[in-house]
N, C-alpha and C positions, 0 to 999 in steps of 0.2 A: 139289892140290885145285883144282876150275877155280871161278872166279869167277861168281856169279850173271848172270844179263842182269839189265839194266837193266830195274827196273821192275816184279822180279817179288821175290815173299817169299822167302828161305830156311830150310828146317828142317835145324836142326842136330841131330846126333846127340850128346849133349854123353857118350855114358858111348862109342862108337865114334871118336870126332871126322868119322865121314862126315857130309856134307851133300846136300840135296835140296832141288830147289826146288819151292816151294809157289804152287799154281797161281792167279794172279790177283794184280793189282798190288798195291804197297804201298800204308799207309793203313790210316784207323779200317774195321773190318768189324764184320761180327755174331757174336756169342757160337760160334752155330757152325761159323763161320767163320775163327775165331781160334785161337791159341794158348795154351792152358790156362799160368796160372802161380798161385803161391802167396809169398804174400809173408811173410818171419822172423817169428818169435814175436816178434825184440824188435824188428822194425818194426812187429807191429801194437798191440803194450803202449804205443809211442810215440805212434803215432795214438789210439788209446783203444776199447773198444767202441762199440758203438752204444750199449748200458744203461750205458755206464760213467755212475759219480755223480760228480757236481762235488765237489771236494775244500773243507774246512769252511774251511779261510785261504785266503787271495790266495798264499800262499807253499807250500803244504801239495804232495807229489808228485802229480801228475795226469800222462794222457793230456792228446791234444790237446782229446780233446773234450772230456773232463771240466771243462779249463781254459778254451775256449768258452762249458760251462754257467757257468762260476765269474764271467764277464767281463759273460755275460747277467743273472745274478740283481744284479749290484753294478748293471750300470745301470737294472735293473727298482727298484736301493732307489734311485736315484739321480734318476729321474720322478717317485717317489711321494713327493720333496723339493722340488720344485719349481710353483709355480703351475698349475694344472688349466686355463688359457687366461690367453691376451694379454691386455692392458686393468685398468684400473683395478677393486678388489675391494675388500674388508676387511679387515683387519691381521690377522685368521685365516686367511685365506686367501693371504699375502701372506708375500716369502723377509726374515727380518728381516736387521737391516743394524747395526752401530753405529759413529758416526762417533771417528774417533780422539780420545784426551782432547787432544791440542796440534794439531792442524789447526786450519786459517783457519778451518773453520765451526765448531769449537767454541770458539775464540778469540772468532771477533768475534761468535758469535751470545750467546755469555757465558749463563753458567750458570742455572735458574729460582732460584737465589736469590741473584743478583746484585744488589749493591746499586746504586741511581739515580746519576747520577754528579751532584757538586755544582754545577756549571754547565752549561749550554746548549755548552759546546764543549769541555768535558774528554774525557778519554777513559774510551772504555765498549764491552763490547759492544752488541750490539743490542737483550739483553732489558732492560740497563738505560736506554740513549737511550730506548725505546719508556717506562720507566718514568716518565722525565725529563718526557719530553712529558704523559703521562696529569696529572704533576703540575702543570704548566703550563698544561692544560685544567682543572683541579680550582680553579687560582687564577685563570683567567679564568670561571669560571661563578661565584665568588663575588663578581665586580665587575660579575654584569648583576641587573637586576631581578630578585626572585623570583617574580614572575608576571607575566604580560602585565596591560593597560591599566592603567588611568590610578590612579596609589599617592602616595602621600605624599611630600614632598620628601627624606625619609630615603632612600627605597626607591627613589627614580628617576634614574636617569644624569645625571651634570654636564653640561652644554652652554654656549656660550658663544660669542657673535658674534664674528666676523670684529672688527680693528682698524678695519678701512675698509669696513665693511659699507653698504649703500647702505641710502636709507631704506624702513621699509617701511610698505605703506600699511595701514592698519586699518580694515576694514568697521565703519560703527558698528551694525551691524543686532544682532540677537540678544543674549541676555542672559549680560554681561561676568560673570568668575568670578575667583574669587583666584588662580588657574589661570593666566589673562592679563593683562588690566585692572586688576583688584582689583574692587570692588562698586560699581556706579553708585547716589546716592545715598546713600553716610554707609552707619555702622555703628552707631547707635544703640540701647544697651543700657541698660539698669538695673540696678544692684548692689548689693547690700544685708546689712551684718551687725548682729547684737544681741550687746551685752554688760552683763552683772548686776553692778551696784556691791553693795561691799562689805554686810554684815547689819547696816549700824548707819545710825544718823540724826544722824550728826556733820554739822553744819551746814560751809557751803562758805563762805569768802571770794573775793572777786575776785579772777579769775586762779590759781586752784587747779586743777590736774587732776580730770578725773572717772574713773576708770578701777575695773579688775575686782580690785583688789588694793590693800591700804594697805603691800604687802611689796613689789613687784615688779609693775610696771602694765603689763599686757600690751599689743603693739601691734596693734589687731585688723587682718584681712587682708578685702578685698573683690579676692575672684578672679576672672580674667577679664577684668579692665581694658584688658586687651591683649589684642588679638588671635591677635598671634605673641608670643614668647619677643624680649626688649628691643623690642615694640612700643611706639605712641605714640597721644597722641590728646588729647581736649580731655575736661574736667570741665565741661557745660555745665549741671548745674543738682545743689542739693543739699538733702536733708530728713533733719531729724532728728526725733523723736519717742520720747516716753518714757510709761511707763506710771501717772506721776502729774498730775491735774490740778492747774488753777488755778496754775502756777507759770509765772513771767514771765525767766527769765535769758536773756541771750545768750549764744550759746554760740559758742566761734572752735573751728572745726576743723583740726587740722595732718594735712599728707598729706606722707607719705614716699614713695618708691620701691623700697624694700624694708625688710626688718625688722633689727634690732639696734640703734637707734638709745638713748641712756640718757637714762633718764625720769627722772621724779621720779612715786614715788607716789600712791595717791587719796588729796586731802585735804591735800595737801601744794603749794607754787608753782609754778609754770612754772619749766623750767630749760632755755636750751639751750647747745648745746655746739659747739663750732665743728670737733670732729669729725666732727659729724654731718652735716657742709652738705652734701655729695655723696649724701647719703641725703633729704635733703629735699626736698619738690618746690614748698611754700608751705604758706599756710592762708587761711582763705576766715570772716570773722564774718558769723553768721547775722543775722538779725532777734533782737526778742525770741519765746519762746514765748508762743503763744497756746492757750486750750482751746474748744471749741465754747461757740456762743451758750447751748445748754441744759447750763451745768455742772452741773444737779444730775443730770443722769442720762447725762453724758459723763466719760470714766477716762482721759483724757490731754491730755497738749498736746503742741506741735509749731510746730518752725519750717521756713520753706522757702523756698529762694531759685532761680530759675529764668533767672536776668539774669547769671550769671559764665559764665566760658569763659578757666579753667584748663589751660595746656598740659600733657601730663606723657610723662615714656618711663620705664615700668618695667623695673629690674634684668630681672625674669622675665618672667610677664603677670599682675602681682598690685599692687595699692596698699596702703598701709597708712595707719590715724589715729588720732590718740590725739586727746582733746576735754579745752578749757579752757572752765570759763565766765570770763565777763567779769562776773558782778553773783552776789552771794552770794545763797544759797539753801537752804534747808533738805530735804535729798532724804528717801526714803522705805526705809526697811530691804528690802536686795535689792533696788532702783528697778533695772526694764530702760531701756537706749538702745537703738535702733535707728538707724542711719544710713545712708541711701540717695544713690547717685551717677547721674544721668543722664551717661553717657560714651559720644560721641562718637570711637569705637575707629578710625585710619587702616589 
């Protein structure tokens, strides 16, 4: 059988085995131009229909195609898994993630109920350092002021000069406050208690207590002596008065510095006690009482002396006195004392 030329098609006879050649070169041509072929059933069962259906598992017999549709629908579930665009969105919108239980961020970011760790340099994750710290800010806001301007010595920051602070100069204009300065000109107050002797008219000897009990003689309190809590100051002037006339005693007043001091009862001697000397401050005798020029139609008498200037520093900011007379005298059932301190408060 002679061999084709170059260049040209040949048709074979496949049931004869003759051959002919087919006129025009080789190469892709047109349908009519071509040679009709038909391809096995079980090459095109392999390839798959056109209508073939994608088979229901990844693993299920298909065609090619079928297995193409199978390959297309898992990456169609596969987009409708994943974010609808780039860029930051909403945690519904968003592919979730969870980090492992023993990786470094779940280590050291440490758990939301991780406890604070007990120092400043232990170890911790991160949600308890951050706890560490919150409490560390908790205890520094309770060492500032609770509100802005100007509060009470309780409520305002400590301060305190340099060792070698240079001197500073003081404007004397405007008006000084306990703030700075302290008060230009004195603190001069007035202070005054009353107390009711016993319901009877036991006559008094010199140097007998006068007081609010024949059981247990109370030490009366004039509060305010002081300015501050163990302040100081002078007793510059003293009055007493009581609510019966025409009676003439002198009376010596004893001033302590705080109370508990042991008495002796009304109506009963003077006693003191060498326990008591740190509680003492002195005592001061008055004049005698006097009543007004018209005693028929004046109800008291009184003594008053404005010439002492008594130092004292109160335990708290309170004095305390209990009254002796010096001359016997006949009191009045329930007779009031009143006794008044002009005080010169530092």
């Amino acid at each position: 059988m002679a061999r084709p030329l170059s260049g040209e098609a040949v048709e074979v006879d496949i049931r004869s085995g003759s051959s002919a050649s087919v006129a025009g070169p080789l190469g892709r041509r047109s349908d009519a131009t071509s040679l009709s072929v038909a391809v096995s059933t079980e090459d095109a069962a392999l390839y798959g229909a056109l209508t073939e259906t994608a088979p229901a598992t990844d693993t299920a017999s298909s065609g090619m195609n079928g297995r193409l549709q199978r390959i297309a629908q898992r990456l169609t579930s596969l987009i409708a898994l994943l974010p609808v665009a780039l860029g930051g969105t909403t945690a519904a919108n968003s592919l979730p993630v969870v980090l492992s239980s023993d990786g470094p961020f779940a280590t050291q970011t440490g758990s939301v109920t991780e406890t604070a760790p007990a120092t400043d340099t232990a170890s911790s994750g991160l949600n308890g350092r951050l706890q560490r710290i919150a409490q560390r800010i908790t205890s520094l806001i309770a060492l500032l002021p609770a509100a802005l301007g100007q509060g009470t010595m309780a409520q305002s920051l400590r301060v305190v000069l340099a060792s070698d602070q240079a001197s500073i100069p003081v404007a004397a204009t405007g008006v000084a406050t306990e703030v700075h300065l302290g008060e230009v000109g004195g603190n001069l107050v007035m202070i005054s208690t009353e107390f009711t002797r016993p319901a009877d008219t036991t006559a008094y000897a010199a140097n007998d207590v006068v007081s609010d009990s024949t059981s247990a003689t109370t030490m009366e309190a004039l509060a305010g002596a002081a300015r501050v809590s163990g302040g100081s100051g002078y007793i510059v002037g003293i009055r007493i008065a009581t609510d019966k006339k025409s009676i003439v005693p002198r009376i010596r007043l004893h001033l302590f510095n705080t109370n508990g001091a042991t008495l002796a009862a009304d109506n009963a001697a003077w006693k003191d006690l060498y326990a008591d000397s740190a509680k003492r401050v002195g005592y001061w005798d008055l004049p005698a009482m006097i009543t007004g020029a018209d005693s028929t139609n004046s109800d008291n008498s009184r003594s008053i002396d404005l010439a002492c200037r008594i130092p004292f520093t109160c335990a708290v900011t309170s004095l305390y006195y209990v009254t002796e007379t010096l001359d016997a005298f006949t009191p009045a059932s329930g007779q009031k004392f009143t006794v008044t301190l002009f005080v010169d408060r530092n």
